[in-house]
KOLDRENGU-639343 format. One record per residue: x, y, z of N, C-alpha, C in turn; residue in three letters. Coordinates in steps of 0.001 Angstrom, whole numbers, plus 524288, in hexadecimal, padded with zeros to 5 digits. Example, Ala and Ser with C-alpha at 12.3 -4.5 7.8 and 13.67 -1.06 7.14 Angstrom:
% residues 2
+-------+-------+-------+-------+-------+-------+-------+-------+-------+------+
!    nx !    ny !    nz !   cax !   cay !   caz !    cx !    cy !    cz ! type !
+-------+-------+-------+-------+-------+-------+-------+-------+-------+------+
! 83386 ! 7E9C6 ! 81E78 ! 8300C ! 7EE6C ! 81E78 ! 83390 ! 7F31C ! 81E78 !  ala !
! 83232 ! 7F736 ! 81BA8 ! 83566 ! 7FBDC ! 81BE4 ! 83264 ! 8001E ! 81EBE !  ser !
+-------+-------+-------+-------+-------+-------+-------+-------+-------+------+
% end
This chain:
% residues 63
+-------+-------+-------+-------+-------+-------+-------+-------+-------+------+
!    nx !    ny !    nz !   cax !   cay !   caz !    cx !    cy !    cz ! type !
+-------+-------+-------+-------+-------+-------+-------+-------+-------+------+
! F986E ! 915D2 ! E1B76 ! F9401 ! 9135D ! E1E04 ! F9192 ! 90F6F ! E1A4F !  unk !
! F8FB7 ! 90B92 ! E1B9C ! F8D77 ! 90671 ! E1931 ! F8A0E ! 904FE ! E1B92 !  unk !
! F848F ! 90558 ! E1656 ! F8034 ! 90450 ! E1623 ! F8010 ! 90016 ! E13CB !  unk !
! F7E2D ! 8FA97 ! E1802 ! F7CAA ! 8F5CE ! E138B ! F7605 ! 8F4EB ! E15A7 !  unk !
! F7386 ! 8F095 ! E119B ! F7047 ! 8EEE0 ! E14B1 ! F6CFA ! 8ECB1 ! E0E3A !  unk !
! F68DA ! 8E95E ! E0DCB ! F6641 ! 8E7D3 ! E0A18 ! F6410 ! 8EBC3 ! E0694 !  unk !
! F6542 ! 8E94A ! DFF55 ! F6404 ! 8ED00 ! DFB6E ! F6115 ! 8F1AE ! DFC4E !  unk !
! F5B3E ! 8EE43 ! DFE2B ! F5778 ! 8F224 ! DFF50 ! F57A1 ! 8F621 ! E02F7 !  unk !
! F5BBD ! 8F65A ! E0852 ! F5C6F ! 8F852 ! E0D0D ! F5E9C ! 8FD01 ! E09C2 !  unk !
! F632C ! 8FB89 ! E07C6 ! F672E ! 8FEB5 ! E0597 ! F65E7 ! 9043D ! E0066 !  unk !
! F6051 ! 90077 ! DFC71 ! F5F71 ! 903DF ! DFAB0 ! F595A ! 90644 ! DFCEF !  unk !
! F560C ! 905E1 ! E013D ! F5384 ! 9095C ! E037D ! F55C5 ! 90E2E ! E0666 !  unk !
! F5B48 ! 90CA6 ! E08E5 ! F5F5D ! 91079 ! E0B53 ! F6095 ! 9154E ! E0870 !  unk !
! F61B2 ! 91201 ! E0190 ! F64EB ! 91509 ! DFEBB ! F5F02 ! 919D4 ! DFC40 !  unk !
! F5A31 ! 91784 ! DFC12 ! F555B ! 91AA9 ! DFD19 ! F538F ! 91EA2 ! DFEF2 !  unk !
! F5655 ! 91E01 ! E0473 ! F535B ! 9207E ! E09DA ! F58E3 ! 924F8 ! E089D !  unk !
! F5CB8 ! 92418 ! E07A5 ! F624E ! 9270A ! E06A0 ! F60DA ! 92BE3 ! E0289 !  unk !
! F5DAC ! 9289C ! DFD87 ! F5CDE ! 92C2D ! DF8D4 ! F594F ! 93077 ! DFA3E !  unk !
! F52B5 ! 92EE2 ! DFCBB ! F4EB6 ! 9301B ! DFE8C ! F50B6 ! 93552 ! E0116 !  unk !
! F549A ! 93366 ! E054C ! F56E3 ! 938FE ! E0923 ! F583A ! 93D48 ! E05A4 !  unk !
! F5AD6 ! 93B9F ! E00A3 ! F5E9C ! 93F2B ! E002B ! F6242 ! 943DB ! E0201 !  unk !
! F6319 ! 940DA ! E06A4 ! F6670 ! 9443B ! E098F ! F6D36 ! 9455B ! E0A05 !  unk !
! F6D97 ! 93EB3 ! E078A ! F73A0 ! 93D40 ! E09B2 ! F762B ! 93D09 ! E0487 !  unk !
! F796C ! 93CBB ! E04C6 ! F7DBC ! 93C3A ! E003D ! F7F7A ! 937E8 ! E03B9 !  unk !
! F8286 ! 935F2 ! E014D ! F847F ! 93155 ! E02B8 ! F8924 ! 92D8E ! DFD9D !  unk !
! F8EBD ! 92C2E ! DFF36 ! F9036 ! 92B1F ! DFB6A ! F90F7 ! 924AF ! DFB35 !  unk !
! F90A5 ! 920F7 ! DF70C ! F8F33 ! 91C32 ! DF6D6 ! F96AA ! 91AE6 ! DF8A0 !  unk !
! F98C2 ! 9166B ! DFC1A ! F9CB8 ! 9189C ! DFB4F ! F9F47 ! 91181 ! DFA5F !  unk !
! F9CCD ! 90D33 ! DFA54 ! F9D76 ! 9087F ! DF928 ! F97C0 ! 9053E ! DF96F !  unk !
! F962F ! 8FFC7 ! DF542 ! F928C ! 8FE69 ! DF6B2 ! F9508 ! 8F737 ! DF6AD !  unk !
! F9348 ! 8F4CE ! DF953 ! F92C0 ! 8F004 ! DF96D ! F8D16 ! 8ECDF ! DF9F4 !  unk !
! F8C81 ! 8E97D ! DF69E ! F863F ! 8E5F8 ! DF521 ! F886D ! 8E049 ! DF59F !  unk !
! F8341 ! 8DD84 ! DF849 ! F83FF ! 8D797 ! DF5F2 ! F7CA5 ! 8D7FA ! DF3AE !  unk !
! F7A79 ! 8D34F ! DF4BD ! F76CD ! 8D1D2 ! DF30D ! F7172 ! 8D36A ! DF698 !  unk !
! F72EA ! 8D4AD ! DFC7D ! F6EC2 ! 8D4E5 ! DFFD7 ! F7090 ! 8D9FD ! E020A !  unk !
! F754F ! 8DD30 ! E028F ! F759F ! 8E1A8 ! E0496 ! F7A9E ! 8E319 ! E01C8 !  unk !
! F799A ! 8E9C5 ! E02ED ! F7C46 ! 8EE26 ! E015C ! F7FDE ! 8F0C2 ! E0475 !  unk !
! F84A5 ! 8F29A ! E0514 ! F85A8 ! 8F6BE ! E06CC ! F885B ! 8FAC9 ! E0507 !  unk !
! F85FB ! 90009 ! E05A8 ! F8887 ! 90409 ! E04CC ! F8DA8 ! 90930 ! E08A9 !  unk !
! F90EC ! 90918 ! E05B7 ! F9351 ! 90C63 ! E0B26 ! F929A ! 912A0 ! E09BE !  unk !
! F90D6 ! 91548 ! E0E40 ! F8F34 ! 91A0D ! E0C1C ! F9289 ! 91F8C ! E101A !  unk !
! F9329 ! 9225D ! E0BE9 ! F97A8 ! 92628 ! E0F35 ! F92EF ! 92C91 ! E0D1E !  unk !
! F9156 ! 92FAD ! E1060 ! F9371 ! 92EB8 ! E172B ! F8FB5 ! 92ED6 ! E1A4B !  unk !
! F92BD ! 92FFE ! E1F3D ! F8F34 ! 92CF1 ! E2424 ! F8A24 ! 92DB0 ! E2510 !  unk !
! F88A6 ! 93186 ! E2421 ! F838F ! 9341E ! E2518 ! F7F3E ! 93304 ! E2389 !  unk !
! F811F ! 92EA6 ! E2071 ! F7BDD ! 92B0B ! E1D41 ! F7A18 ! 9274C ! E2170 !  unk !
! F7DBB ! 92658 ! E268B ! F7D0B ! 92317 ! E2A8F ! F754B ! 923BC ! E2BD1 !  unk !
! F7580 ! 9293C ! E2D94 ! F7105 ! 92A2F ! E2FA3 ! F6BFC ! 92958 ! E2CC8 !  unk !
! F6CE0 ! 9292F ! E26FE ! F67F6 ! 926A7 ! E22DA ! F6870 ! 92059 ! E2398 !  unk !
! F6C4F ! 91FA1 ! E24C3 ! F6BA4 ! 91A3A ! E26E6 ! F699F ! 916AD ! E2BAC !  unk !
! F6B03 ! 91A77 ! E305B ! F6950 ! 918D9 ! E35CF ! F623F ! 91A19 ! E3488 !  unk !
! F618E ! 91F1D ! E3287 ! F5B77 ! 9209F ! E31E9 ! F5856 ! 91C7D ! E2F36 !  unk !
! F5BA5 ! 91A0C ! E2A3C ! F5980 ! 917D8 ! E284C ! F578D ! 910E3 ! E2862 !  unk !
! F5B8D ! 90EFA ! E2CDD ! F5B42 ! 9099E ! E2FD6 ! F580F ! 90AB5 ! E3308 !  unk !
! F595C ! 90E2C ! E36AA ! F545D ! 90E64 ! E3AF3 ! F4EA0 ! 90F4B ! E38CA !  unk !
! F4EF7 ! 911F2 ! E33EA ! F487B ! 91350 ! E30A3 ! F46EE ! 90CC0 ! E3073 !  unk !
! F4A99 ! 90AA0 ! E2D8D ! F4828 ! 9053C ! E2C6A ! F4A9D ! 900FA ! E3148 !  unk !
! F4BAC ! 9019F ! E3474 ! F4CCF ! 8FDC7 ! E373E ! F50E8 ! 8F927 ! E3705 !  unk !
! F5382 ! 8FB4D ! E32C5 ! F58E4 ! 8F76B ! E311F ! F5DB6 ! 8F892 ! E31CC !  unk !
! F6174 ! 8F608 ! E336E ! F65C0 ! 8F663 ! E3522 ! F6A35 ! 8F499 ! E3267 !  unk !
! F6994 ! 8F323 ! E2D80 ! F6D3E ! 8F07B ! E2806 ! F6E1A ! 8F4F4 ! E27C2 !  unk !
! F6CBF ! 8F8B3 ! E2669 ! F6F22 ! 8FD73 ! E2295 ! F7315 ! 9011E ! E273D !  unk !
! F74DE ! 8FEA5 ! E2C87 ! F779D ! 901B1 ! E2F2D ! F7C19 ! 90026 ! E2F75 !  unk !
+-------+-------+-------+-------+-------+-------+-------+-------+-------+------+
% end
């Protein structure tokens, strides 16, 4: 699964991820340029910190 979206998007995500401490999660490739990030993250179940967490803020990059 691949999470991209701007520095800041990416590391408030990686925040809201720590904050939970719920998930494990393993880093499993990253690609950067200058304005966005993406991470691919294995496994799936991190989906749902994600849908929760676009709809919290209203953004749709990080899906």
């Amino acid at each position: 699964m691949v999470i991209c979206g701007s520095w800041s998007e990416i590391a408030n995500f990686l925040a809201l991820i720590q904050m939970t401490n719920t998930v494990s999660f393993k880093l499993v490739d990253v690609s950067m340029s200058s304005q966005h990030i993406c991470f691919n993250f294995c496994p799936f179940y991190i989906l749902t910190y994600m849908v929760s967490y676009a709809h919290k803020h209203n953004n749709s990059t990080l899906l």
